[in-house]
C-alpha angles and dihedrals in degrees: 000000000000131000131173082212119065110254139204106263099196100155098352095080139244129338123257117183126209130219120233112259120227113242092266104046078061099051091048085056095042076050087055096043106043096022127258098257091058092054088036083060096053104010085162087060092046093054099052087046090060090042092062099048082054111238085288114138110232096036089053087059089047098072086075085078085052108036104079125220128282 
């Protein structure tokens, strides 16, 4: 589970906290996540995607539920 606000853990476990990506750094997962030829093609759209997610790791990994193939 993520959160950009600190939860309660109670039975999930510790707390790790992550550290805010630069824009970049978003855009090189998003890289790894989507291919480099996809964010080659629009880099403008991937890095508003990222963006949006925030910079945040492991929102910047979810849009490959979202960006559709192709």
């Amino acid at each position: 589970m993520t959160s950009r606000r600190r939860l309660s853990t109670g039975d999930i476990g510790p707390s790790v906290p992550l550290p805010v990506l630069t824009p970049a750094e978003a855009v090189q997962l998003l890289v790894r996540t989507v291919g480099e030829e996809r964010v080659d093609k629009e880099p403008e759209a991937a890095a508003e995607v990222v963006q949006r997610c925030g910079h945040l790791p492991p929102t910047a990994r979810s849009p490959r539920a979202v960006v559709p193939d192709g």
